[in-house]
N, C-alpha and C positions, 0 to 999 in steps of 0.2 A: 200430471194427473195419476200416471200408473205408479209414481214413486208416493204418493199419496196415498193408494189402496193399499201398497203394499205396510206402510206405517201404521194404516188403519186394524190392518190386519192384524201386526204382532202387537197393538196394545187390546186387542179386541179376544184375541187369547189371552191375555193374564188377567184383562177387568171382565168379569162374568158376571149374570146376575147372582143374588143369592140364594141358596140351596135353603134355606129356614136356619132359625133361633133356637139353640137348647138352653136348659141350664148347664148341664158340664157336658163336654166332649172324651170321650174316651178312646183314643188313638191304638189299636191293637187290640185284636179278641182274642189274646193267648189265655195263660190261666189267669194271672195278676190283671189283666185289662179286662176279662169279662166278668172276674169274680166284682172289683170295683162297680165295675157298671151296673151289676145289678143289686148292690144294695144300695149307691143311689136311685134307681129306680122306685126300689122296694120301699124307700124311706119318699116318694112322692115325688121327684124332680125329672122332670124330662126328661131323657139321658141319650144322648148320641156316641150306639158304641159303632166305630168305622173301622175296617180293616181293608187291604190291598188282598186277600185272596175272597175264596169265593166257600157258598157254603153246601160244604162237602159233607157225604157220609156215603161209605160203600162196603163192600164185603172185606176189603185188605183193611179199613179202619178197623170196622167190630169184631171181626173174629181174629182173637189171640193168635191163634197158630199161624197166621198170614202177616203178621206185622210189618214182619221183612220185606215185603211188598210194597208198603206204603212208600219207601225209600226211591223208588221208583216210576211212582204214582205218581205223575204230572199234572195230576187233577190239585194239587195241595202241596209239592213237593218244591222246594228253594232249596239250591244245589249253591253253597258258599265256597268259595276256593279260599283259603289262609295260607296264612305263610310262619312257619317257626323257625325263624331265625334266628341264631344267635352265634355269630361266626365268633369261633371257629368249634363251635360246640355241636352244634344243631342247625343243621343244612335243609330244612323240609322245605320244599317250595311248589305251591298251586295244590295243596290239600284239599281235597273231599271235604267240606263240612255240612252234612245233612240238616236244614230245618224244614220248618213246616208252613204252611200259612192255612187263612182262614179262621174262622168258629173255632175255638180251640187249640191253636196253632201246635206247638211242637208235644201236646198231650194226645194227638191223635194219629202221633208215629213212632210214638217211646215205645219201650218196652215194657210200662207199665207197672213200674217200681216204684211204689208211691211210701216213702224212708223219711219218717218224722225226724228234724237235725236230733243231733247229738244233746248234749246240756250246756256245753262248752263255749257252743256257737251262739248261745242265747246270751252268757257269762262277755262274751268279748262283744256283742253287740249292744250291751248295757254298758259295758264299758266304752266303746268308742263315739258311741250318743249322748254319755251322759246321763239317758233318760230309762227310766225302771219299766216304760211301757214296753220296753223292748225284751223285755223275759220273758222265760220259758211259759211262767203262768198265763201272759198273755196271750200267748199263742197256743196254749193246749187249749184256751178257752174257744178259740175260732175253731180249731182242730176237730174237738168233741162236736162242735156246731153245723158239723158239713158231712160227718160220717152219716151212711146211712143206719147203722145200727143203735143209732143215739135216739132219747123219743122224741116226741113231735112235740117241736115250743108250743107254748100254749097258745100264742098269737101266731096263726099258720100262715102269717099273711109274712113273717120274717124264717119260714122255715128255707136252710140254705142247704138240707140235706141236698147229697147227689153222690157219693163218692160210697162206693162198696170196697172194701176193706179183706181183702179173702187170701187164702194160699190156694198156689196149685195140689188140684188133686189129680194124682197119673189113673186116669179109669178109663175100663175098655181097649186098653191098650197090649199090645199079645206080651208074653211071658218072655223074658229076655235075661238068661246067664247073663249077660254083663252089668244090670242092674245089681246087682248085689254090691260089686264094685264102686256103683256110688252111692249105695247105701251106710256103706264101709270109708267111704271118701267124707262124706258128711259129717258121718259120727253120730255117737250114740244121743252127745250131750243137747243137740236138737231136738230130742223128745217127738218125735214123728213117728207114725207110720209109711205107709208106703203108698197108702193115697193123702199123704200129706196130712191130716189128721193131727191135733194135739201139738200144736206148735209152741215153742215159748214165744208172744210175741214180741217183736222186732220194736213197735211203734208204742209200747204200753210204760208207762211213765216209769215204772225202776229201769226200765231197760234204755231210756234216752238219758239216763246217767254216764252209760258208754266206756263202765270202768273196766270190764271184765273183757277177756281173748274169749268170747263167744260167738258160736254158728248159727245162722238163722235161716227159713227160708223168708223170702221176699213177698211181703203183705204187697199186693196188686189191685188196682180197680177192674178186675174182671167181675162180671155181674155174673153170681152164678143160679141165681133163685130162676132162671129161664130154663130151657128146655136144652138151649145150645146155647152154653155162656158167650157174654161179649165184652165187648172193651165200653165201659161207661164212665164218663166223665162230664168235663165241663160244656162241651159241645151240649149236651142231652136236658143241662138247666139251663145254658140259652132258649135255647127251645122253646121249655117248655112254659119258660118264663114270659115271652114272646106273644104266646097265645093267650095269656091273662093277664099280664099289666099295660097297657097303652103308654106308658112312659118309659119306657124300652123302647127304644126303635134303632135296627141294626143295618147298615148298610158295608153289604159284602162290596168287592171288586170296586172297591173304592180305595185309590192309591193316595195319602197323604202326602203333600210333597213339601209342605211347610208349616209354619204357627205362623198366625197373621199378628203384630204385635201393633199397639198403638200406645207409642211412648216404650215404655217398660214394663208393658201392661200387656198380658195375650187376651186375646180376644173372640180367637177363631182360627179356623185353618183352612189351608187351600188344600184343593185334591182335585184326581182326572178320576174321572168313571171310565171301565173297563173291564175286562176279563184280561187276566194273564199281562199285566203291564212292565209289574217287577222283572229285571233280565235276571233273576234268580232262579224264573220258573224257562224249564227247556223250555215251550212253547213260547215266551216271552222271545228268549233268543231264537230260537227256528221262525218263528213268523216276523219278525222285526217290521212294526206297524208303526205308523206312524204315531205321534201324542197327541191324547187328544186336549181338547180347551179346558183351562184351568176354570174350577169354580168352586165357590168358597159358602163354607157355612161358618155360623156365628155363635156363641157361648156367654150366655148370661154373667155365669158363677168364674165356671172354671174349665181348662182345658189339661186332658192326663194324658202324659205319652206314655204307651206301655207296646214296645215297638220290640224289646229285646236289646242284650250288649251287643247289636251290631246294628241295628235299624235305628235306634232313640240316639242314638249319635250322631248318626246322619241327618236323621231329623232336623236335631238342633244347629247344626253345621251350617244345613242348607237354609234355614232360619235367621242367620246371622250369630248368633249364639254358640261359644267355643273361643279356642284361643287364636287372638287376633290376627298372629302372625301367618298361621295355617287359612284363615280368613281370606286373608288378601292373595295370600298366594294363589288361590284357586279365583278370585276375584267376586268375593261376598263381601256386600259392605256388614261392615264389626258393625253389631248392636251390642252385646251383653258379652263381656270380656273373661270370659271361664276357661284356664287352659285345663282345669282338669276335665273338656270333654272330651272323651273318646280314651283316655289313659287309665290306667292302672288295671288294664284289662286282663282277666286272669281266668281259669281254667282247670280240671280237676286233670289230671295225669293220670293215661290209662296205658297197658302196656298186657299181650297177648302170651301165653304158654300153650303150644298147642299138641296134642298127642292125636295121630292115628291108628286107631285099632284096627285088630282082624280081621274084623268082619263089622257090618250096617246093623245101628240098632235095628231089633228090629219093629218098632212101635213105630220109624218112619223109611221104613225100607221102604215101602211103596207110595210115600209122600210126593206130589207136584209143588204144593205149595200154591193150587189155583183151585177157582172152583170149578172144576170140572169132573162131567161125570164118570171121566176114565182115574179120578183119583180117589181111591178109596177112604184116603185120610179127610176129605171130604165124605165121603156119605157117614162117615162114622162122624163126624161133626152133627150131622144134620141129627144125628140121633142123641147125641147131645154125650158121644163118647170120642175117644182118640185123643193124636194129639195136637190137634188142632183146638183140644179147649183147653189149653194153658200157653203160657205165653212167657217169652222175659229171662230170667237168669232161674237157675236151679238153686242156687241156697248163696251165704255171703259168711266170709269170716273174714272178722274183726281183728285184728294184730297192735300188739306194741311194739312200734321200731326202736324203741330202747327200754329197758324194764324200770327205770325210774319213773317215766308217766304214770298218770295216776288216770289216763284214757286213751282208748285206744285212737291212734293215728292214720292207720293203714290196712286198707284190705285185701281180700282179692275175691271174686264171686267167680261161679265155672255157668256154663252155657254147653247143650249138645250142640255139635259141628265147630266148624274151622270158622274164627271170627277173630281176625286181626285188625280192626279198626273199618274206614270208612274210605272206598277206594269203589270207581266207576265199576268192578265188578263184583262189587263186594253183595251182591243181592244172587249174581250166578253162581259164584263161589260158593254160598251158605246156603241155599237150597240142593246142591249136589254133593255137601260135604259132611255124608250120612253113617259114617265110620270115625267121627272126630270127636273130640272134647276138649274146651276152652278153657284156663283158667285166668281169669282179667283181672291182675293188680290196679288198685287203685290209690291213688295218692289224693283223698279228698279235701285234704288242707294246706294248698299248694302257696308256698311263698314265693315264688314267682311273681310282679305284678309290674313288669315293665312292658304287660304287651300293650297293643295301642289300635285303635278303630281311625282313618280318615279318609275325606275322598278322595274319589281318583279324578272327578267330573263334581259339576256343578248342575248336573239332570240328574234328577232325581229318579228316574229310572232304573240306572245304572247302581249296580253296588258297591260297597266301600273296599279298600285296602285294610286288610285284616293281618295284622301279623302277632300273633299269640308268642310271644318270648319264653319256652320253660328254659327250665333251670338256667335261670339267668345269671346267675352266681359265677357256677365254676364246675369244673367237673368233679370237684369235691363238696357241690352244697348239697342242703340239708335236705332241698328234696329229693337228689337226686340217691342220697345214701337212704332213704325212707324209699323208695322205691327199687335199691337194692335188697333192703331186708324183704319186704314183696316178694322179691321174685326168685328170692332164697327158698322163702319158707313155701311159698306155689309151687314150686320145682318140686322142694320136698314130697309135700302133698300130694301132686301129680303119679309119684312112683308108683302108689297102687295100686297102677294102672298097667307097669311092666308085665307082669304077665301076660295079657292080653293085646300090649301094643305098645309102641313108643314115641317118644319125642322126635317133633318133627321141625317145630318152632319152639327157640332158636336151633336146637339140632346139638347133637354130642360135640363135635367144632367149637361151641361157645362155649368155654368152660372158665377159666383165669375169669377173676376179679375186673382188671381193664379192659378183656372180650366184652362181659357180661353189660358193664358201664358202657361200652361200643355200642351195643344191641339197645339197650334201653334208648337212649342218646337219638338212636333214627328209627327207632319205633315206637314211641309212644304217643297217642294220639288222643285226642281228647272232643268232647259233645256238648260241655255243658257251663258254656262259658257266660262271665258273670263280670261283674264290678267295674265297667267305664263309665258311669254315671254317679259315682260312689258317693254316698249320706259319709258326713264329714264336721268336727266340728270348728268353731270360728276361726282359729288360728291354722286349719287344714289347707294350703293353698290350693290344691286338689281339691279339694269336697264341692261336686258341683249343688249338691243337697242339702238341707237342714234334716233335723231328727221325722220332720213331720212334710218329708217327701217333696219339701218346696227347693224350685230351681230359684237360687239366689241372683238375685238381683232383677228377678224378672217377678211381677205379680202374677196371680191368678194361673199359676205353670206350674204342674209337680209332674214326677216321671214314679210310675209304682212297674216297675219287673224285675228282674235280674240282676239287673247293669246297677241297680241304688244301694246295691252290697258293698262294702267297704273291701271282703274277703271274700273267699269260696265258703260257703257254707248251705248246709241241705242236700251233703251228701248227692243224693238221686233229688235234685230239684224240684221235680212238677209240684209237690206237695206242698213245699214250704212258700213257691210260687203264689199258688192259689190262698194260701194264707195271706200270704204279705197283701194281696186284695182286699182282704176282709183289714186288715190292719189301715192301709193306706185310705179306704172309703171312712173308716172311723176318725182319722185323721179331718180327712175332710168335711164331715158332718160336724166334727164339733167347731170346726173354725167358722164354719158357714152358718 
């Protein structure tokens, strides 16, 4: 009898009753899975958007000057360890990788560098789809439709505005000799003032041509029409959309742990209710609770994983969906035989320059970096001055790592303080490191694409084996010499700064050519990873995607984030993220 309870038991956790019926299910409320959800909404269909965190908003999300905080913030925060290996090149092992969870997911811990792609990126993604809907034009069209400075559609019942579009402006902030130096650093050809003022911008259609070695500052969704700007974004049209459409309905702390399939058909998906279930979040791991009972809701139309290139693999993994071999090993019975899941995962290359000056700006000499009342960088917030109301990188320059492009390839953007990537102290380090300046090479068109997402466990709890492969080549490939000219021409740059102080990272020691490539090699770290779910076309034996977001072989199953990128492309992400939403919903309106 007791060996009878106990059987009763474990089928009595996986068969639940059912949680209710949508028309589509929308798996992640990052930008790409809430923008989705809410234009089926908007266009009349049920919509169930679900996510594993909870719904968060607090003072380290909305106020700019605090961002750095959010990294730390347990309330939202998923701490990924990766691995870049590639022996005998690149040894990194149990890397820091910061995301986000919840309403919003990794928009509500960026830096808030919202960088419309290049023209290029739009050119090779018409190319590798075959299909025209994939251009530039279509996507300025969504782009134009989400800014807040655009006017109100005529039908306000489809207005998708939410996204403020702004430069920082340095105000209220004390008078500081060493400003001049990055005024001088920037250059003239940015057309600024010195509250920022008179920008050429970044995101405006000659300039996503991307042909010219031009300086820009960083267009941000900081809202500044308030009194004390904030961070606004996608979190604030959930919302808002929440309390006026009934066919919305969001369910936070709700862990997805699979796609319920019937046949080849999805149909629904199973998930545990909870707070903090993911062991991505600390309190996941410090409290280690038990699981709770599996219960499944249902899906008329259709069901969209929008999980991220490290969750929508898992997903599908844990689904039975993915390559076979990797299947059984872990002991999931094969349904839908795809090895390109979890592969061809790729990442933008980022790589630090760091100088110490003489003395503490002084605009955060007396910065905490809390909101507290012994921190003055706060009450000058609260007046809607300091620096606490800007946020994110100081300006961006565009580079050709060879002069025969006919666009630029490589950048590098600076930041005040010491900020060499993403490390357990990397939040104590950055708020005490008030005499520093950064300059961050970037490689945002990284041909690297050997890296690869799989389990470690078959509980879905548990997070995946991440290992991001750069320069996977050789120590003479192409990114890694495009990452040379970076941190050539950054070095350069940085000089202007001799007077006042010196390099500190990598240090006068790294000088020779093979130092240089040494430094790069185990320091360059990267946030903004993309393409293991990759759109692909027929003959692609990888492409787990068609053009129009569907997982093949499976019905009524598309994946709209990151991971359905064939390449790295959208630069700084979030933006083009939130687009591909509006893309992938219209995908699915017209099929339906």
């Amino acid at each position: 009898m007791y060996f009878k309870l106990i059987i009763f038991s474990l089928l009595f956790a996986v068969i639940q009753c059912n949680s209710g019926v949508f028309d589509y299910i929308v798996v992640g409320a990052g930008p790409a899975g809430s923008m989705t959800a809410l234009e089926l909404a908007r266009h009349g269909f049920s919509t169930l958007l679900i996510d594993a965190g909870s719904k968060v908003t607090n003072t380290n999300i909305t106020t700019p000057g605090l961002a750095i905080r959010t990294l730390e913030d347990e309330s939202l925060a998923w701490d990924f360890r990766v691995d870049y290996m590639n022996q005998p090149h690149h040894k990194r092992q149990n890397v820091l990788y910061p995301r986000a969870s919840g309403i919003g997911g990794c928009t509500n811990h960026n830096a808030m560098a919202n960088i419309y792609p290049r023209f290029q990126s739009f050119q090779k993604l018409v190319e590798i789809t075959g299909d025209q809907s994939w251009s530039e034009a279509t996507f300025r069209k969504y782009f134009e439709s989400i800014k807040l400075t655009s006017p109100a559609p005529i039908n306000l019942k489809f207005d998708r505005r939410f996204l403020p579009l702004t430069t920082d402006k340095f105000t209220g902030m004390k008078p500081d000799p060493k400003s001049s130096y990055i005024v001088n650093a920037i250059g003239e050809s940015i057309g600024h003032d010195t509250k920022g003022e008179n920008i050429n911008e970044l995101n405006a259609i000659g300039n996503s041509n991307n042909e010219t070695e031009s300086q820009y500052l960083f267009p941000s969704n900081i809202d500044r029409t308030v009194k004390s700007p904030i961070r606004r974004g996608i979190f604030r049209a959930v919302i808002d959309e929440i309390a006026k459409n009934p066919k919305l309905t969001v369910w936070t702390d709700s862990l997805v742990t699979k796609i319920i399939l019937e046949g080849n058909s999805a149909i629904g998906v199973e998930y545990m209710s909870g707070k903090y279930l993911y062991r991505a979040s600390a309190i996941a791991r410090r409290e280690s609770k038990p699981s709770p009972l599996i219960k499944k809701v249902f899906a008329n139309k259709e069901v969209i994983v929008s999980g991220g290139a490290f969750n929508t693999p898992q997903i599908m993994m844990l689904s039975g969906i993915g390559d076979f071999k990797e299947l059984r090993r872990l002991g999931i019975k094969p349904k839908v035989n795809l090895p390109g899941v979890g592969k061809n995962l790729r990442d933008h290359q980022e790589l630090s320059l760091v100088y110490e000056l003489n003395s503490d700006w002084t605009g955060i000499e007396n910065c905490y970096f809390k909101t507290a009342n012994n921190d003055s960088c706060w009450q000058q917030y609260q007046n809607g001055t300091g620096a606490y109301t800007v946020g994110g990188p100081l300006h961006l320059q565009m580079l050709k790592s060879n002069p025969k492009l006919t666009y630029t390839d490589t950048w590098y953007y600076s930041n005040l303080g010491r900020f060499t990537g993403f490390f357990d102290d990397t939040v104590e380090v950055g708020i005490k490191s008030k005499r520093h300046i950064s300059y961050v090479v970037l490689n945002p068109y990284s041909n690297s694409n050997k890296g690869f997402v799989t389990l470690k466990t078959r509980d879905p709890r548990d997070v995946p084996y991440i290992n991001i492969l750069q320069y996977d080549d050789s120590t003479n490939s192409q990114d890694l010499q495009k990452m040379l000219y970076g941190f050539n021409q950054a070095r350069k740059a940085l000089q202007i700064f001799n007077p006042i102080g010196a390099e500190i990272i990598p240090g006068k020691n790294v000088q020779t050519e093979e130092e240089i490539k040494n430094f790069i090699l185990n320091n360059t770290f990267s946030h903004h990873a993309c393409c293991s779910m990759k759109i692909g076309k027929d003959d692609d034996e990888l492409a787990v995607l068609d053009n129009e977001f569907r997982v093949r072989g499976v019905e009524n199953l598309r994946v709209v984030d990151q991971s359905v990128l064939p390449e790295t492309i959208g630069d700084f992400p979030a933006l083009f993220t939130s687009l591909l939403g509006l893309k992938a919903a219209e995908a699915i309106l017209s099929s339906n």
